[in-house]
C-alpha positions as CSV (number, residue, x, y, z in Angstrom):
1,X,26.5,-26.1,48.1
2,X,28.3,-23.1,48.7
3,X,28.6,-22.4,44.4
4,X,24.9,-23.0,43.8
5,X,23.0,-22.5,47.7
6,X,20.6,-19.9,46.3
7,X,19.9,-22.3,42.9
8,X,16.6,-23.5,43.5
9,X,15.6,-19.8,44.4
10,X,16.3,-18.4,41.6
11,X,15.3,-20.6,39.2
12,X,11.8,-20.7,41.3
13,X,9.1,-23.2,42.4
14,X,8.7,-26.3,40.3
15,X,6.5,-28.8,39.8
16,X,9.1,-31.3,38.6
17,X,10.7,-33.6,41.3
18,X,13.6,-34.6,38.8
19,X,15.0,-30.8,38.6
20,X,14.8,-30.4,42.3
21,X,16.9,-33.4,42.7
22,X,19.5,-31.9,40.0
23,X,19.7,-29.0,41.6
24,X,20.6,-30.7,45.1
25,X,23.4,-32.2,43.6
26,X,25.0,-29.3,42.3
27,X,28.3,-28.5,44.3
28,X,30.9,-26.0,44.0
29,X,32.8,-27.8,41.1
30,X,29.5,-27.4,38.8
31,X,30.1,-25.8,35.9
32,X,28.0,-22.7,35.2
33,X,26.1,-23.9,32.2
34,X,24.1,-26.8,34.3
35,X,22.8,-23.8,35.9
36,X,21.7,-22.6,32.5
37,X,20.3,-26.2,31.4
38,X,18.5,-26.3,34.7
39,X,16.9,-22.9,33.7
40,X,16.0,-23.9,30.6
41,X,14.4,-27.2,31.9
42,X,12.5,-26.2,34.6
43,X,11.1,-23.3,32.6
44,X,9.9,-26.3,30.1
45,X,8.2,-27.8,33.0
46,X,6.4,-24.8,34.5
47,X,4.8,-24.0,30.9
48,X,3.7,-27.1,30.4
49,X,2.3,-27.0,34.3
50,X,0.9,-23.5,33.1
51,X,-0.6,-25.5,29.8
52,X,-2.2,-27.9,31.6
53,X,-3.6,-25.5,33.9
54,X,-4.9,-23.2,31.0
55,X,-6.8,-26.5,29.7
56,X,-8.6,-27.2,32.3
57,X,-10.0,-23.7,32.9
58,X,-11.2,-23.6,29.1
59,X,-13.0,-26.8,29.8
60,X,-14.5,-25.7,33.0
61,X,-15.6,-22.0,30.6
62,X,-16.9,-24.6,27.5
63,X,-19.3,-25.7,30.0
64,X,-20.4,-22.8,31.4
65,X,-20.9,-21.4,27.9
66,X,-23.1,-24.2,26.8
67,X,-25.2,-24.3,29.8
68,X,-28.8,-24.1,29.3
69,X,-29.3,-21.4,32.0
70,X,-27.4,-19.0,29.5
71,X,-29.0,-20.1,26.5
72,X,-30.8,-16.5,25.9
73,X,-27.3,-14.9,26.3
74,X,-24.0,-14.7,24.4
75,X,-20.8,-14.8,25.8
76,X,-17.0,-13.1,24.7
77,X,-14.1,-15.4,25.3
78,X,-11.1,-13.3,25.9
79,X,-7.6,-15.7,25.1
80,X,-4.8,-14.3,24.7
81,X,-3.3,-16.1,21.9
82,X,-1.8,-15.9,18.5
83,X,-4.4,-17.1,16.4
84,X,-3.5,-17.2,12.8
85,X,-6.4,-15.7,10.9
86,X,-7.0,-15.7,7.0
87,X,-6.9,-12.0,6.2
88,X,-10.8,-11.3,4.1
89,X,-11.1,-7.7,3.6
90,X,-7.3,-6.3,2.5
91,X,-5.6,-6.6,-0.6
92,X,-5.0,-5.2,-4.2
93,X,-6.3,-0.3,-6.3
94,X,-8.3,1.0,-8.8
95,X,-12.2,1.8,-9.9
96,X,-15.0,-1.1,-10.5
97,X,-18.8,-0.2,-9.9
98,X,-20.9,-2.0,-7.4
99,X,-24.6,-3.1,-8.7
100,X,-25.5,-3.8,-5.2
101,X,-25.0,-3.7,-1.6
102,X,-26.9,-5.2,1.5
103,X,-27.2,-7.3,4.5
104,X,-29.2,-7.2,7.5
105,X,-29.4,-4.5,10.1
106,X,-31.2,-4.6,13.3
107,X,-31.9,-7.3,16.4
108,X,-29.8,-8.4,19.1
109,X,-27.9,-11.6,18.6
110,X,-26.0,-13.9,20.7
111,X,-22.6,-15.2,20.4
112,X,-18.5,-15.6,21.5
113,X,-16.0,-13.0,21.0
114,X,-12.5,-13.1,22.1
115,X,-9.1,-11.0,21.1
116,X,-6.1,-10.9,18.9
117,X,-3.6,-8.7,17.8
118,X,-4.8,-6.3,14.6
119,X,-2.3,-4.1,14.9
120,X,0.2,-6.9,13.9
121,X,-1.9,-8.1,11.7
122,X,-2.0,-4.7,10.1
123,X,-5.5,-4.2,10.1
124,X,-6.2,-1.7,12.4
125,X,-8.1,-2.1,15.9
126,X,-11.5,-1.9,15.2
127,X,-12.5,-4.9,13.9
128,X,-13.3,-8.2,14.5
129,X,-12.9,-11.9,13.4
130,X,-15.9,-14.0,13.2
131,X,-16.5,-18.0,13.8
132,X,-17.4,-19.9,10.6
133,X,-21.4,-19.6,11.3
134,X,-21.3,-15.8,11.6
135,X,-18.7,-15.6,8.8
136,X,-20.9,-17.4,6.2
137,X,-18.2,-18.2,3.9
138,X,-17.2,-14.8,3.9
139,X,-20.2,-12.8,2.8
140,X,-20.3,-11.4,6.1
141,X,-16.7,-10.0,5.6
142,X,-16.8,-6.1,5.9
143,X,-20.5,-6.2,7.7
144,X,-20.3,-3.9,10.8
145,X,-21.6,-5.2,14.3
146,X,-22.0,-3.3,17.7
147,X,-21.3,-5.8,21.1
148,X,-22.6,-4.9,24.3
149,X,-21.3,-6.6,27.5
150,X,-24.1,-8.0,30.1
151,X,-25.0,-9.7,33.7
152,X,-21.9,-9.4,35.2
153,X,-21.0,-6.1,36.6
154,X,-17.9,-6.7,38.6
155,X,-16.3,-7.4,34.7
156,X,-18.7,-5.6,32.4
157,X,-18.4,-1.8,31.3
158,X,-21.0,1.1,30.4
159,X,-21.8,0.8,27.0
160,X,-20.9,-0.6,23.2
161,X,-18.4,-1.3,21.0
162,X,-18.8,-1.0,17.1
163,X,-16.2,-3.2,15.1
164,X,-16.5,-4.1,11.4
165,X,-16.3,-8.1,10.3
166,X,-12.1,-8.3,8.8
167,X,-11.3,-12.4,9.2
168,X,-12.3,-15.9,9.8
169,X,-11.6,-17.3,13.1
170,X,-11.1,-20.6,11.9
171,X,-12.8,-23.8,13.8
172,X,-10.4,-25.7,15.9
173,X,-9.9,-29.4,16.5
174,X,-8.9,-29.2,19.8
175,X,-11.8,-29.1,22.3
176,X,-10.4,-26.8,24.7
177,X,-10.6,-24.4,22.2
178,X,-13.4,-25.1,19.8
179,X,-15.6,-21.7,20.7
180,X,-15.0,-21.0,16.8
181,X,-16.8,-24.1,15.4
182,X,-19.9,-24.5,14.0
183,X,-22.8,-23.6,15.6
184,X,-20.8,-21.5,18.0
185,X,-21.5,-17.5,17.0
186,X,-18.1,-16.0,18.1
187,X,-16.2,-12.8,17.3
188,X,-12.6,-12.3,18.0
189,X,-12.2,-8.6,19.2
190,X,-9.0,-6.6,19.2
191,X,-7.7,-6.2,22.5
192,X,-8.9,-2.7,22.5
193,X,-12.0,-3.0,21.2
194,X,-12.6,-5.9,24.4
195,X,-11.4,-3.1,26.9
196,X,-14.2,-1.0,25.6
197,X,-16.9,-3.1,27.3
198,X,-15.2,-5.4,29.5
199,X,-12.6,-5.6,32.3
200,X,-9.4,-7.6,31.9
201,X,-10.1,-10.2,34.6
202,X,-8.4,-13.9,35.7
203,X,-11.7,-15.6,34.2
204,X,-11.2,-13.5,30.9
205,X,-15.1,-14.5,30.4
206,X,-18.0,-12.1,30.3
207,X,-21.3,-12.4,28.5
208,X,-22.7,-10.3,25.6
209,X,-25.0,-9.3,23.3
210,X,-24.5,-8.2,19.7
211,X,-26.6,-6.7,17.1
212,X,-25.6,-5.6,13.0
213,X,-25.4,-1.6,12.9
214,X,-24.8,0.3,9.9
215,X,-21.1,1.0,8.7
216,X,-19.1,4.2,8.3
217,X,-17.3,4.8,5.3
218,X,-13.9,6.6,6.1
219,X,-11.9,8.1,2.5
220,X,-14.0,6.2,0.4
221,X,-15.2,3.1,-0.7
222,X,-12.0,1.4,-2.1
223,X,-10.9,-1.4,-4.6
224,X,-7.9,-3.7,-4.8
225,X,-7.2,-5.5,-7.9
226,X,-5.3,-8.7,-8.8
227,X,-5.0,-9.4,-12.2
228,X,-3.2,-12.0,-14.0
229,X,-3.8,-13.1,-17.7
230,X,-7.5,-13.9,-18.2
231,X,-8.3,-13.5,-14.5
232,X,-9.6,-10.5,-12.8
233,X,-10.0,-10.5,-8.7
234,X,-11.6,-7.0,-7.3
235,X,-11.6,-7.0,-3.3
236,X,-13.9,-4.4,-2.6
237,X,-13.6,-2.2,0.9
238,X,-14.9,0.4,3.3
239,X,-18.0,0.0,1.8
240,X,-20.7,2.0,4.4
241,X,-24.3,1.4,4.8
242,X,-24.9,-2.3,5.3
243,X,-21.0,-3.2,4.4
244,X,-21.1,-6.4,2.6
245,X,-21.8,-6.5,-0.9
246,X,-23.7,-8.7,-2.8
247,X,-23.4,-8.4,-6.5
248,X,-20.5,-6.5,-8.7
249,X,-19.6,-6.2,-12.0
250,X,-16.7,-4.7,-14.4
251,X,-16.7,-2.4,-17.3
252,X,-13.8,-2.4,-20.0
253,X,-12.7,-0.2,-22.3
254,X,-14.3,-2.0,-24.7
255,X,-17.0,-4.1,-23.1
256,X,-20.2,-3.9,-21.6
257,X,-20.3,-4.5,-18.2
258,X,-19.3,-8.2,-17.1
259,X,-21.1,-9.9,-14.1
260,X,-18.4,-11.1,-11.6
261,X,-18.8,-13.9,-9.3
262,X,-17.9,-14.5,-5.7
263,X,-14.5,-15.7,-4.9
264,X,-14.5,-15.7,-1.1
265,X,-15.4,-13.2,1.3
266,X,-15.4,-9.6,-0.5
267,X,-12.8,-10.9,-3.1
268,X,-14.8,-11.0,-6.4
269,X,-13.4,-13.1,-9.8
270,X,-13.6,-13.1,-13.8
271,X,-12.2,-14.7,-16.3
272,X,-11.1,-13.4,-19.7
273,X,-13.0,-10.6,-21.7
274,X,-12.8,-7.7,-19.6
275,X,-9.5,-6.2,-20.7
276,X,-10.2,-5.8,-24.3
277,X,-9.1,-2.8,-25.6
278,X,-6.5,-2.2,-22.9
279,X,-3.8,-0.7,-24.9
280,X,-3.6,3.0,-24.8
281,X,-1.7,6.3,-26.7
282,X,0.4,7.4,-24.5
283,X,1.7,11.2,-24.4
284,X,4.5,12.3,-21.9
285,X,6.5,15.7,-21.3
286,X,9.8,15.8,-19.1
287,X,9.9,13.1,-16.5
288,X,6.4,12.3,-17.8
289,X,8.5,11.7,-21.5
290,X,10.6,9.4,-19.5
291,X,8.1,7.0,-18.1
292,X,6.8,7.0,-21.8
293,X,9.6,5.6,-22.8
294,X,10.4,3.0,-20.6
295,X,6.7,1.9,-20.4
296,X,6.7,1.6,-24.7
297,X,10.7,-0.3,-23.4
298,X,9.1,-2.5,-21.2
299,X,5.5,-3.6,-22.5
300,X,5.0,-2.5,-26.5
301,X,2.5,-4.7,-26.3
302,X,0.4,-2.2,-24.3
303,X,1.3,0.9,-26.5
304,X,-0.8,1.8,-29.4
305,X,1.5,4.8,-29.9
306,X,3.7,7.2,-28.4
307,X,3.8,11.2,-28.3
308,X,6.5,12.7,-26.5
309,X,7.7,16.2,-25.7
310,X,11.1,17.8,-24.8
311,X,13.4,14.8,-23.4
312,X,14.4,12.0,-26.1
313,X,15.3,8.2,-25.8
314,X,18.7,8.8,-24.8
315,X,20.8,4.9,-25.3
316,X,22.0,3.4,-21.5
317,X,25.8,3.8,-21.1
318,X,26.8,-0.1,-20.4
319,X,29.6,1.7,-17.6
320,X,28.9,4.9,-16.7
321,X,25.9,6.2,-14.1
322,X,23.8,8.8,-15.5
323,X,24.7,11.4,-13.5
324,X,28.3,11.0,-13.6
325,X,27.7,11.5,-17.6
326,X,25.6,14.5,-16.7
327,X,28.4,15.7,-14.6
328,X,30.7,15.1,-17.4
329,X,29.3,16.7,-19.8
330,X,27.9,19.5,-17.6
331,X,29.6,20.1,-14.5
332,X,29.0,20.5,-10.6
333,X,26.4,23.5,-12.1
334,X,23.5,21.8,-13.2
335,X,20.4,21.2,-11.5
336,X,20.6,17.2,-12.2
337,X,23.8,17.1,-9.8
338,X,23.0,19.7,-7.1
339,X,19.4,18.0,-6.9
340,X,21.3,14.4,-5.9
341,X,21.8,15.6,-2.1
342,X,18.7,14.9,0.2
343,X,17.6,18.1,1.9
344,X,20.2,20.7,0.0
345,X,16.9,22.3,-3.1
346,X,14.5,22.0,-0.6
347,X,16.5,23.6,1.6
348,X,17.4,26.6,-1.1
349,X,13.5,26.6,-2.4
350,X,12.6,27.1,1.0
351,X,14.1,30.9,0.6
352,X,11.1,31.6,-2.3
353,X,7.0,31.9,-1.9
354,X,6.0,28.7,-4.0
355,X,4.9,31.0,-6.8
356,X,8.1,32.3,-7.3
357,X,9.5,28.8,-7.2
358,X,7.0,27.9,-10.1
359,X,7.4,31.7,-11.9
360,X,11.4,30.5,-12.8
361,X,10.8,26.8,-13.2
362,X,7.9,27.6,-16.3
363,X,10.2,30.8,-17.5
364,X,13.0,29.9,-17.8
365,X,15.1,31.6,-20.4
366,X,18.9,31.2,-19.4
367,X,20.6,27.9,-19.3
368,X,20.5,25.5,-17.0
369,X,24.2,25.3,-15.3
370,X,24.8,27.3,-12.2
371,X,27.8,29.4,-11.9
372,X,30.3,27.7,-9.0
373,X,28.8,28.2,-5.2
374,X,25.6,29.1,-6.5
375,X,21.9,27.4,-5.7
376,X,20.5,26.5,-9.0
377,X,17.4,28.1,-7.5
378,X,18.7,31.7,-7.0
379,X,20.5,31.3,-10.5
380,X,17.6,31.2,-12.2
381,X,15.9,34.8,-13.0
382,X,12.8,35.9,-11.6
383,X,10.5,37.3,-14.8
384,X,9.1,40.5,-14.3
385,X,5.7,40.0,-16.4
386,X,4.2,37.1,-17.6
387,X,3.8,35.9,-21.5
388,X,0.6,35.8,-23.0
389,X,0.6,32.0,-22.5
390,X,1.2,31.7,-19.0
391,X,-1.4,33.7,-16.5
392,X,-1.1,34.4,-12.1
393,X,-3.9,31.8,-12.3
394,X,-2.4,28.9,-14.3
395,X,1.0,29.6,-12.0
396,X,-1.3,29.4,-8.4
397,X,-2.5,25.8,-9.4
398,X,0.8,24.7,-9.6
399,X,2.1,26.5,-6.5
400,X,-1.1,25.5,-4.1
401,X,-0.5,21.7,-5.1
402,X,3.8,21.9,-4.2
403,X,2.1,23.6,-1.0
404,X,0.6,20.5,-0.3
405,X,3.5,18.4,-0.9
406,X,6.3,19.7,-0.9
407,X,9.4,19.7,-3.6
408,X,11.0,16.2,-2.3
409,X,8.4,14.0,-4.2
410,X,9.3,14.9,-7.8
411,X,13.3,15.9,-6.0
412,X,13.5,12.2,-5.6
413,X,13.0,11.1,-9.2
414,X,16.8,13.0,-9.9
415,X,18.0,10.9,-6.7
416,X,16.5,7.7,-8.4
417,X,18.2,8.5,-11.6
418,X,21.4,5.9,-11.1
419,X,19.1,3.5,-9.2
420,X,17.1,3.6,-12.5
421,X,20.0,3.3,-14.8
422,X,21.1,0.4,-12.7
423,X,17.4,-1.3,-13.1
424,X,17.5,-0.7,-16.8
425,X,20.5,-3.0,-17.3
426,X,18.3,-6.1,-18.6
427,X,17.3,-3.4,-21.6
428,X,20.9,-2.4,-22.7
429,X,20.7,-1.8,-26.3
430,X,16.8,-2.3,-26.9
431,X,15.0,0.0,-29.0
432,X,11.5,1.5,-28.9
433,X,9.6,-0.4,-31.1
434,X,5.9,1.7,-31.0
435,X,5.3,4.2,-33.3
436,X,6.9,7.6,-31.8
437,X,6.4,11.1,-32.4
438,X,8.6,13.9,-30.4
439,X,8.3,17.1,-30.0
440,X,10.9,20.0,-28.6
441,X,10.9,23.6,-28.7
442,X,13.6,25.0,-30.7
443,X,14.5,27.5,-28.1
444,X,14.6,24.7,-25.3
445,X,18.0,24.7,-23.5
446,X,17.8,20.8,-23.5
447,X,17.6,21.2,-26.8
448,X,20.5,23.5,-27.8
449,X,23.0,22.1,-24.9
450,X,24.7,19.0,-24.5
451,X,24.2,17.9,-28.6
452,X,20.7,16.8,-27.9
453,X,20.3,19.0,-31.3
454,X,22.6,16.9,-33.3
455,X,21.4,13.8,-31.3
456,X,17.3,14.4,-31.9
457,X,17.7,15.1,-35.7
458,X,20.3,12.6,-36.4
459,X,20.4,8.8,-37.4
460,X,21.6,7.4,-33.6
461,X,18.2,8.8,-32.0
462,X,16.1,6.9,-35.3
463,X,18.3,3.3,-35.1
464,X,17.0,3.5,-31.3
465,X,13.2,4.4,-31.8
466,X,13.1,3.0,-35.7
467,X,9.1,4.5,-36.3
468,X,9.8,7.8,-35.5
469,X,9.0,10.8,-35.9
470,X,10.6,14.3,-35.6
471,X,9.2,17.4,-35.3
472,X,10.2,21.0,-33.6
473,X,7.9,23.5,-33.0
474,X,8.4,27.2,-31.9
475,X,8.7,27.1,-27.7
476,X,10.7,27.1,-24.8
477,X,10.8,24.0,-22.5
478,X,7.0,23.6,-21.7
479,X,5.7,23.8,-25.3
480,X,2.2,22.3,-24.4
481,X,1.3,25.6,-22.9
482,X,3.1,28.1,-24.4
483,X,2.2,26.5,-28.0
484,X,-0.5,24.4,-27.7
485,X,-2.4,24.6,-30.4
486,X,0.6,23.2,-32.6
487,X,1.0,20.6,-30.2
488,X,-2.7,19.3,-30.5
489,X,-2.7,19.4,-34.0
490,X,0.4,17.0,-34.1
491,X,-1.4,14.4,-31.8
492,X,-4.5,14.5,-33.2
493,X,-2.4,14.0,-36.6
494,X,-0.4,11.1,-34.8
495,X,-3.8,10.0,-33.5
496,X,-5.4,9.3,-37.3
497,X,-2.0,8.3,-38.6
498,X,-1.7,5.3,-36.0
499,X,-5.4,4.1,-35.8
500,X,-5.9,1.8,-32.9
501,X,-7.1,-1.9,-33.9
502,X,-11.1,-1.9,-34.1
């Protein structure tokens, strides 16, 4: 077989008879794609050889597990597998008070653990699945458990391995592989968490104790919500202390505080009641205006009443991207268009201290459009002294928090613009229909450029917010805080005008 002599080499030892005899067959007019069914056959046959194999050696560990000579002792199953676990502990974010926490701590236990893969799962690596006994129907989920490995010190390592309670190992019908059913106490470990206490050996078996230790909170206890009309579910997490909880309950707006009941695991449920009350005033300035407005587009329902400052409802072109409108009507100048490129402010910002940044951002004075070749940045002036409204202080709280995070963040929302405008085509043509008040500083630039004058006091910007109302005050851009006590007095007016339902 001069084609095919080194065949059965390469494709390695078999167990099957039938794809030895193929391969004796083969000859120099073969084609080469036998070859590859061979491959593909014989590697069929050695897993199922290696199955087989695997089978029997979880048989021959079931036994040892359940012998009465280890009856004082636990013992940690380490299978490499790709169990599917129901995720317990991970979901939904927001603020709900627990009454209650607890669980016991304390006393050396016995039971299974083996390993999967948390890192896929997303998880995290120290943590642990548990069998349905230890699990308890998931009231153990988020509990916190310390595992020791023991009596066999060719395979067992010096000292513990803390892991917190995440999934359900579920219990298995196949009795190879039944170390998760009931009565059986087993944990699956990550496989890092086993390689704290244990070697990785061709037994993959050791046996170990385990005891409940206190948990360590890390950023917080935290809360995921899923709500859906008249149904609340609250996963609580990273709880510390004793890390199960026991009882919770919800507060409204408008309610008294609502027991909840147990869903499954740390997931908590209630039905209707809790949201009364929900809708809110909502007051906005700038890109804060703009999420007013589309929030009062998208759910009215949810808006008692709207206050906005400095940037009207402007209607959605049905053809033209914002920008390019911006561009139109303002040129290559403006800071709308030379913000669009990733990189190229941040880049020009980077040239200033961040107080400077935020001095010509709150002063500015000039307009807005850049001369040709310019940075918008360097066009705008730096002010020598500061008005009465605006102190070094009020200008350092600003500049420490862009210190923290940078300019992209809020950079991004002028990149988004056309994504935006392009999301906002199932609203062409809708109109606000909440009670509106806006506000805008007469000496604004937005204001006095572009015929957002004529637009704000004119009958377009009414047919398109039909309760609204008008009003300019004296100011620049950030009238909040250069005029504020005019500013206040019109909400507070707004406020008693539009009374929200008792």
């Amino acid at each position: 077989m001069p084609k095919f002599a080194n065949a059965f080499a390469l494709l390695g030892e078999s167990e099957s008879e039938d794809v030895k005899e193929l391969i004796e067959v083969v000859d120099e007019r073969a084609d080469v794609s036998l070859l590859e069914a061979l491959k593909k056959k014989n590697a069929i046959a050695k897993k199922e050889a290696d199955a087989k194999k695997e089978a029997k050696e979880r048989e021959r560990l079931q036994r040892e597990i359940h012998s009465p000579t280890r009856e004082l002792h636990t013992w940690i199953l380490f299978v490499m597998a790709n169990s599917q676990f129901v995720p317990a502990c991970i979901m939904f974010i927001a603020n709900i008070v627990i009454i209650n926490v607890g669980g016991a701590i304390g006393g050396w236990l016995n039971g299974h653990v083996a390993f999967y893969d948390t890192n896929e799962q997303g998880y995290g690596v120290e943590t642990t699945a548990l069998s349905s006994a230890l699990f308890n129907n998931g009231q153990t989920c988020g509990a916190c458990f310390e595992v020791t490995c023991v009596d066999v010190p060719k395979l067992c390592l010096p000292g513990t391995t803390k892991v917190t309670a995440t999934n359900l190992c579920p219990p298995s019908k196949n009795a190879s592989a039944n170390w998760c059913n009931p009565p059986s106490k087993h944990f699956d470990l990550s496989q890092p968490m086993f390689l704290k206490i244990a070697k990785f050996a061709a037994a993959r078996i050791v046996p170990t104790h385990f005891q409940r230790v206190p948990c360590f909170e890390r950023g917080g206890i935290k809360f995921y919500l899923g709500v859906r009309p008249n149904f609340l579910l609250v996963l609580v997490d990273d709880v510390g202390g004793a890390g199960d909880v026991v009882d919770v309950k919800v507060k409204g707006l408008s309610t008294g505080w609502i027991q909840m009941t147990r869903n499954w695991g740390q997931n908590w449920q209630t039905g209707g009641g809790w949201d009364k009350g929900r809708n809110a005033y909502v007051v906005g300035h700038d890109w804060g205006a703009v999420a007013g407005w589309n929030l009062s587009l998208f759910r009215p329902d949810r808006v008692i009443g709207l206050v906005n400052l400095s940037v009207p409802y402007f209607p959605r072109s049905p053809t033209t991207k914002t920008t390019e409108a911006i561009r139109q009507i303002f040129g290559e100048g403006c800071h709308v268009i030379q913000f669009q490129e990733p990189g190229r402010a941040e880049k020009a910002f980077a040239r200033y201290d961040y107080m400077t940044v935020m001095k010509k951002f709150l002063l500015i004075t000039n307009n807005m459009i850049a001369p040709p070749d310019m940075e918008f940045i360097d066009y705008l002036e730096t002010q020598s002294s500061l008005p009465a409204w605006l102190t070094e202080e009020d200008i350092q709280v600003f500049a420490e928090k862009f210190e923290e995070s940078g300019f992209t963040g809020p950079l991004n929302y002028y990149r988004s613009m056309d994504l935006t405008w392009e999301l906002l085509a199932p609203w062409q043509g809708s109109k606000i229909m909440v009670p509106v008040k806006f506000m805008i500083g007469d000496k604004d630039f937005g204001f006095k450029s572009g015929g957002t004058s004529e637009f704000v006091q004119g009958d377009e910007f009414r047919s398109l917010v039909p309760d609204l109302e008008v009003v300019i005050v004296g100011g620049h851009h950030f009238i909040q805080q250069e005029n504020p006590q005019e500013v206040s007095s019109q909400i507070l007016s707004f406020l008693r005008q539009h009374p929200a339902d008792q």
